[in-house]
MARFI-167963 format. One record per residue (C-alpha): residue in one letter; x, y, z. Coordinates in steps of 0.001 Angstrom, whole numbers, plus 524288, in hexadecimal, padded with zeros to 5 digits. Layout:
BEGIN
AXYZ;...
// end
This chain:
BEGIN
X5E9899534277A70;X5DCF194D95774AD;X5D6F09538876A17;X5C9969590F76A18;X5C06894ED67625C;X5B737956F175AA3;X5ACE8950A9750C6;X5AC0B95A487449C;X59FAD958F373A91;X5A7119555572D7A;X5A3B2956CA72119;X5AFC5954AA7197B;X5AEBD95FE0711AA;X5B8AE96A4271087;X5B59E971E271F2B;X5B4759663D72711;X5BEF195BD1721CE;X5C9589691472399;X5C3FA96AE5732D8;X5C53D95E1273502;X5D38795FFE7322E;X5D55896B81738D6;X5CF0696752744E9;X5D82995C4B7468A;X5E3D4964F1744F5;X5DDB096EBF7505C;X5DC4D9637C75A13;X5D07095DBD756E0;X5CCC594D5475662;X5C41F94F4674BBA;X5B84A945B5749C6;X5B2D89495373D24;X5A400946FC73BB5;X59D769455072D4B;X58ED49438F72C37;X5878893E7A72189;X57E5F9484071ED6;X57B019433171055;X5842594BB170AD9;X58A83945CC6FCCF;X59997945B77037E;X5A6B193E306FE36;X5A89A930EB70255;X5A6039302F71266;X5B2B8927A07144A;X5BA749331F70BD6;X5B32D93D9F715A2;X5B7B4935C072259;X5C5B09341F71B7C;X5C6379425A7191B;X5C3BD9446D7264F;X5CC6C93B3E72E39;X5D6C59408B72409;X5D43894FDF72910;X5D60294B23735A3;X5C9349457E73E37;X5CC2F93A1074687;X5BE009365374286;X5B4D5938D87361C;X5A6D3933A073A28;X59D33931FB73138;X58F9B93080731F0;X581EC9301E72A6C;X5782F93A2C72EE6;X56FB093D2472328;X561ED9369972970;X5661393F4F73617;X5681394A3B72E3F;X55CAC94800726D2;X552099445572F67;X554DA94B7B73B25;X55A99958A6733B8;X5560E9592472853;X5473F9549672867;X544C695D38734D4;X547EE9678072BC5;X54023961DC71E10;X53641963EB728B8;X53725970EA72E99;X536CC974C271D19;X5428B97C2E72343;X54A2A9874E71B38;X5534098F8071F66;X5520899CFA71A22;X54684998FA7114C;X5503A98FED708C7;X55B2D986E37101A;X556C5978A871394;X560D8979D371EF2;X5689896E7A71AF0;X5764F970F17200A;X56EDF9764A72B3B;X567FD969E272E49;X574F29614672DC7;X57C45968AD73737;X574FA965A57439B;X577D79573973FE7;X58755957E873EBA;X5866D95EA374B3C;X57E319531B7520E;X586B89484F74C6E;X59302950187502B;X58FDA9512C75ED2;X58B3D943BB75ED6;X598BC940917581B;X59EE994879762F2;X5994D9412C76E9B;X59B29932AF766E9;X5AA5A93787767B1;X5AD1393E707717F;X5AEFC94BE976AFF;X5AEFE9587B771AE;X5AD689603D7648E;X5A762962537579F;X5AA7A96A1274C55;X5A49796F1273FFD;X5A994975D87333C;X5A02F9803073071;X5A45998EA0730EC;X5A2179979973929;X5984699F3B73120;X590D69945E72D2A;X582A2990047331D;X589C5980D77358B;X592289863B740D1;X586E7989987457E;X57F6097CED7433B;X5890F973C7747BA;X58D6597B597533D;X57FB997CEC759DB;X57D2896F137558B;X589D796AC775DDB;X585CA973BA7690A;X577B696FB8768EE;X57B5F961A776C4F;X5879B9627F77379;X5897B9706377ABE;X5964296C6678097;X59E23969FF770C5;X5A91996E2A76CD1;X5A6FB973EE75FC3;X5B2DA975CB75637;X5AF7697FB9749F1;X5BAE3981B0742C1;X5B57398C9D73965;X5B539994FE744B4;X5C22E9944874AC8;X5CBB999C81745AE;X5D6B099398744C4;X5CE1198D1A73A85;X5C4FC996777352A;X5D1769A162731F9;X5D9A3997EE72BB9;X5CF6E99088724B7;X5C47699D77721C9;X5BE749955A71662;X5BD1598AA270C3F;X5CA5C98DF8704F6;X5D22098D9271021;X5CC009805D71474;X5CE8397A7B7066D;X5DC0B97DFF70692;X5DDFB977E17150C;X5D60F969FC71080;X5E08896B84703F3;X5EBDE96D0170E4B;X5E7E0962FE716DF;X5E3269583870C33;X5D4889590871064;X5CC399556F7046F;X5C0E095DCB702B6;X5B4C795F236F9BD;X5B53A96F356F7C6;X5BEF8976386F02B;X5C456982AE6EDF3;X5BCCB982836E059;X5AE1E97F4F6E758;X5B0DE984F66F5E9;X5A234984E76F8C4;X59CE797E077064E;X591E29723F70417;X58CD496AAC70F74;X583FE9602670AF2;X579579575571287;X56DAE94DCA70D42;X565C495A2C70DDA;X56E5D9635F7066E;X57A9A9698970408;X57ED897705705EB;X588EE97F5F7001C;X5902998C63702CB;X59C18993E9705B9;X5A4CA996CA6F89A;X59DA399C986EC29;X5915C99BD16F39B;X5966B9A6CC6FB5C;X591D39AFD16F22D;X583B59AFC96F2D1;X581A19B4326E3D5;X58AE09AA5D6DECA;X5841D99D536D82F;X5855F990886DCB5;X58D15987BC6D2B6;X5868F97CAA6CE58;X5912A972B96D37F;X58F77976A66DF1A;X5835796FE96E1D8;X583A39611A6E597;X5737F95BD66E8A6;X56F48962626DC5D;X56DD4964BC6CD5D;X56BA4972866CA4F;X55BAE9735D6C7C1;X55F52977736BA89;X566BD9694D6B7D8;X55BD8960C66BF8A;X551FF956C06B5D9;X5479195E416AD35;X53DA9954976B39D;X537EA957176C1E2;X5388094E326C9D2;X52E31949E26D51E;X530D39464D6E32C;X527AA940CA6ED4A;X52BC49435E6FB10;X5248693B9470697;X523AF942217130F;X51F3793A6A72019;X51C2C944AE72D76;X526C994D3F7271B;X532D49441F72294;X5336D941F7712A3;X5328C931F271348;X530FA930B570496;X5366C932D86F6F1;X52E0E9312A6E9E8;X5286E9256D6F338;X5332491F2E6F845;X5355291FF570785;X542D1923D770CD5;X547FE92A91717B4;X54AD59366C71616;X55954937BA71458;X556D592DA8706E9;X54BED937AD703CB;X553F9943B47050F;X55ED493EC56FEAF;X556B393B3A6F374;X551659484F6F379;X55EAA94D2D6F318;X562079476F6E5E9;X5545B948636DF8F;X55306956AC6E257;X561BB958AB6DE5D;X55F95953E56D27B;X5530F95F196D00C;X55B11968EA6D61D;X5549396B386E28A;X558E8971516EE42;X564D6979926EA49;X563C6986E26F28E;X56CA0993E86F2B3;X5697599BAC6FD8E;X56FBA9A5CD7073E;X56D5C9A46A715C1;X56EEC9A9477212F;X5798B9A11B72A58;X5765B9A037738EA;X582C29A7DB739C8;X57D789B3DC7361D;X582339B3FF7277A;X57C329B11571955;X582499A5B0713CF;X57F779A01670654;X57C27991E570497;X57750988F76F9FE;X571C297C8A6FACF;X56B379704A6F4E4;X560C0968F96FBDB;X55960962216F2F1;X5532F956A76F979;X550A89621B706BE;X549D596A846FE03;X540AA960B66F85A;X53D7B95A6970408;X53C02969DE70A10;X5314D968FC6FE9B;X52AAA95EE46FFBC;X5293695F22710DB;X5237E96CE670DC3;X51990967F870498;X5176095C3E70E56;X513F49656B7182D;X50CCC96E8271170;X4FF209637B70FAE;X502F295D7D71D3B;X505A09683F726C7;X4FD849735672B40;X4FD34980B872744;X500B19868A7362C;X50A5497AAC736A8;X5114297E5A729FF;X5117298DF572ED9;X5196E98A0E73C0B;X520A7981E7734CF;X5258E98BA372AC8;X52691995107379B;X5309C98D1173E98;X536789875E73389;X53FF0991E173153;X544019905D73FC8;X547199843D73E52;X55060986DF731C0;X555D59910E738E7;X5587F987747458F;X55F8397C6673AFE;X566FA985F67331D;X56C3698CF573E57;X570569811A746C3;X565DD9807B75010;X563149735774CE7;X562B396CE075B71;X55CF9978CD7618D;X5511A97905769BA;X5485A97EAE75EDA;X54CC4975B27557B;X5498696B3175CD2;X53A1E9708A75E93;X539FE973E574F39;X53E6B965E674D19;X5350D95DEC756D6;X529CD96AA574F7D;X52C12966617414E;X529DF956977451D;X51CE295A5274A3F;X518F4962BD73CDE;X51CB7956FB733FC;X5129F94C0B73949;X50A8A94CEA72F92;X51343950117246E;X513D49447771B4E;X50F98942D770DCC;X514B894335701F3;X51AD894F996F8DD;X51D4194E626EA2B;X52771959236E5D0;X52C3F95D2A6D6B7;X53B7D95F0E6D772;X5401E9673E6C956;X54AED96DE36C601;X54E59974456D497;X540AB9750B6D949;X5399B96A616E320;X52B7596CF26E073;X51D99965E46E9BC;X514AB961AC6DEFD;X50D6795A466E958;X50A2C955626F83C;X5025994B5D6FF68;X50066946DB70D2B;X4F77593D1E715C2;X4F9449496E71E65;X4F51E95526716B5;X4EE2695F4371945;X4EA82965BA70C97;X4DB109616C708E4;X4D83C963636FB4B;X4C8C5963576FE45;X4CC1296EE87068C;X4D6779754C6FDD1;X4CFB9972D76F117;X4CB3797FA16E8FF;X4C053976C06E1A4;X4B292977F96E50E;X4B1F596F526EE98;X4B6D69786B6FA4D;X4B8C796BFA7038E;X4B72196F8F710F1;X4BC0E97C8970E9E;X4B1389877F70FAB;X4B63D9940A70761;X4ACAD99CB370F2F;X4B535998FE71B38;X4BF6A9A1D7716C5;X4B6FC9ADD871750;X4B6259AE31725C7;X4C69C9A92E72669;X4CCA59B3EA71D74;X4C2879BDC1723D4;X4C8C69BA4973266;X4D6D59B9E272CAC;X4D6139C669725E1;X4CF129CE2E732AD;X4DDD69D0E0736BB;X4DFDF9D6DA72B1B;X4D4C29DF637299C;X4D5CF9E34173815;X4E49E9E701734A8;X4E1089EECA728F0;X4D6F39F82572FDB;X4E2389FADD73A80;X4EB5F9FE7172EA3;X4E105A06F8727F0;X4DE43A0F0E7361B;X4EDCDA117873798;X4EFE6A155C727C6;X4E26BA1E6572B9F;
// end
């Protein structure tokens, strides 16, 4: 009897090099998919070794990064989009991806199924799953961490060192740092072990993008960041595209300790979960768009923007990524961003990415006007008599009503 050919999204970190295994001792023709998503990994060749030697028939590899950034992750630079006030969303952002390339995958050979190897309390079930479903309604999907044969015998990172040990899988986390990290051009993420405990510290090893703020140069440093109809095209005058410019971000605001973030969230699942991240190039470029926007856009522009814009965080970070609405609040944002180019100058020092300046052929700020010199401009002060006296009749009107009732 023919096996079931399944493509799963590989990593080759502990979770996924161990399901590969297992899946191919449960019946599965394993094709094991490993995206470049500009994450600093081992050797590829060593990664697609360390696959065929768990088990796939297949490891395919392949370079998504201007995908991932230009489709994912600028949509988002321009929606200024946090979730929960603080997380740039990049694990979020990546997921939708792997799913795409994994159904594609699918259909190239002929699979009927796809796997993943999040958990099943994790937002990436989520993510992944609805991705699949989104673009292929009729897949088979395969989650390990939530059938029992797997999930009782294998309940958490101990038990899945001890099976890669047993089965001579090599893998990057040990028993001494059992944390999770998932890392992409725009950031990496870690959790799970030590971080459990909300109140207990990060270690300093743990982080990989950045010095500590406390260890980054004495001396500032200044960063010019070109933006044309929304997309940064520029750094400190040289044009790039923007996966050069973000990686280049990455290691410039590493070095000034930018980005790093320790926050608890709340999953999609219905829990609090603890994360912490580093996105240094995200954050600055989060910085800089926001000051781009704030001398090119206008003020009832900005307001709907910052109304919807935690809608669409929510949509990316819960896996809503090909959904109707997202759709809309992607074709929305392209509209907003004609008229956004120009050029931001930003400070980085010591863990802090500060605007010391913005100019555009675009803008919309008029010194003449704004100007508190003696020459007014075309700005009449008087005119504000009769404004503030029609904005405040509301008020007054309200206030009488409150005196009658307290009367």
């Amino acid at each position: 009897m023919a096996k079931e050919k399944l493509v799963l999204a590989y990593s080759g970190g502990l979770d996924t090099s161990v399901i590969v295994h297992w899946l191919t001792q449960h019946g599965y023709d394993v094709i094991a998919l490993c995206l470049d998503l500009g994450q600093k990994v081992e050797d590829l060749e060593e990664i697609r070794q360390k696959g065929l030697k768990a088990g796939a028939s297949k490891v395919l590899m392949e370079d998504v990064q201007e995908e991932f950034v230009n489709d994912y992750v600028i949509p988002s630079i321009q929606w200024n989009a946090l979730y929960e006030g603080t997380y740039l969303l990049g694990t979020s952002l990546a997921r939708p991806l792997i799913a795409k390339k994994q159904i594609e995958i699918a259909a190239q050979e002929g699979a009927t199924a796809v796997a993943h190897g999040a958990t099943g309390k994790g937002n990436d079930q989520v993510r992944f799953e609805l991705g699949y479903y989104a673009l292929n309604p009729d897949i088979h999907v395969v989650a390990p961490w939530k059938m029992p044969e797997f999930f009782n015998q294998y309940p958490g990172r101990q038990e899945l060192l001890d099976y890669a040990a047993a089965n001579g899988i090599p893998v990057k986390a040990t028993k001494k740092q059992p944390w999770s990290s998932d890392e992409n051009l725009m950031h990496i993420s870690f959790e799970s072990g030590m971080l459990e405990d909300p109140w207990q510290a990060p270690r300093q090893d743990m982080f990989e993008l950045s010095q500590s703020p406390q260890d980054a140069p004495e001396q500032s440093q200044e960063v010019l960041i070109d933006f044309e109809d929304g997309w940064p095209i520029a750094l400190n005058g040289e044009t790039m595209p923007p996966v050069q410019l973000l990686t280049q971000l990455n290691e410039i605001g590493g070095q000034h300790g930018i980005g790093r973030v320790d926050m608890v969230e709340s999953r999609f699942v219905g829990m609090k979960s603890r994360g912490v991240y580093e996105t240094p190039g995200g954050t600055i470029l989060h910085i800089a768009h926001r000051a781009m926007e704030s001398i090119t856009l206008d003020r009832d522009v900005i307001n709907l923007k910052d109304s919807l814009m935690p809608r669409f965080a929510r949509l990316a970070y819960n896996g809503f990524w090909f959904s109707p609405e997202m759709r809309i609040l992607l074709s929305m944002v392209n509209e907003t961003q004609l008229h956004v180019s120009g050029t931001v100058r930003l400070e980085l020092y010591k863990g802090n990415c500060m605007v010391t300046g913005r100019r555009s052929p675009y803008t919309l700020y008029d010194e003449n006007i704004a100007t508190m010199e003696a020459d007014q401009g075309s700005y009449n002060p008087q005119d504000a008599i009769g404004f503030i006296k029609l904005n405040a009749l509301p008020l007054k009107v309200h206030h009488r009503v409150m005196q009658r009732k307290k009367g």
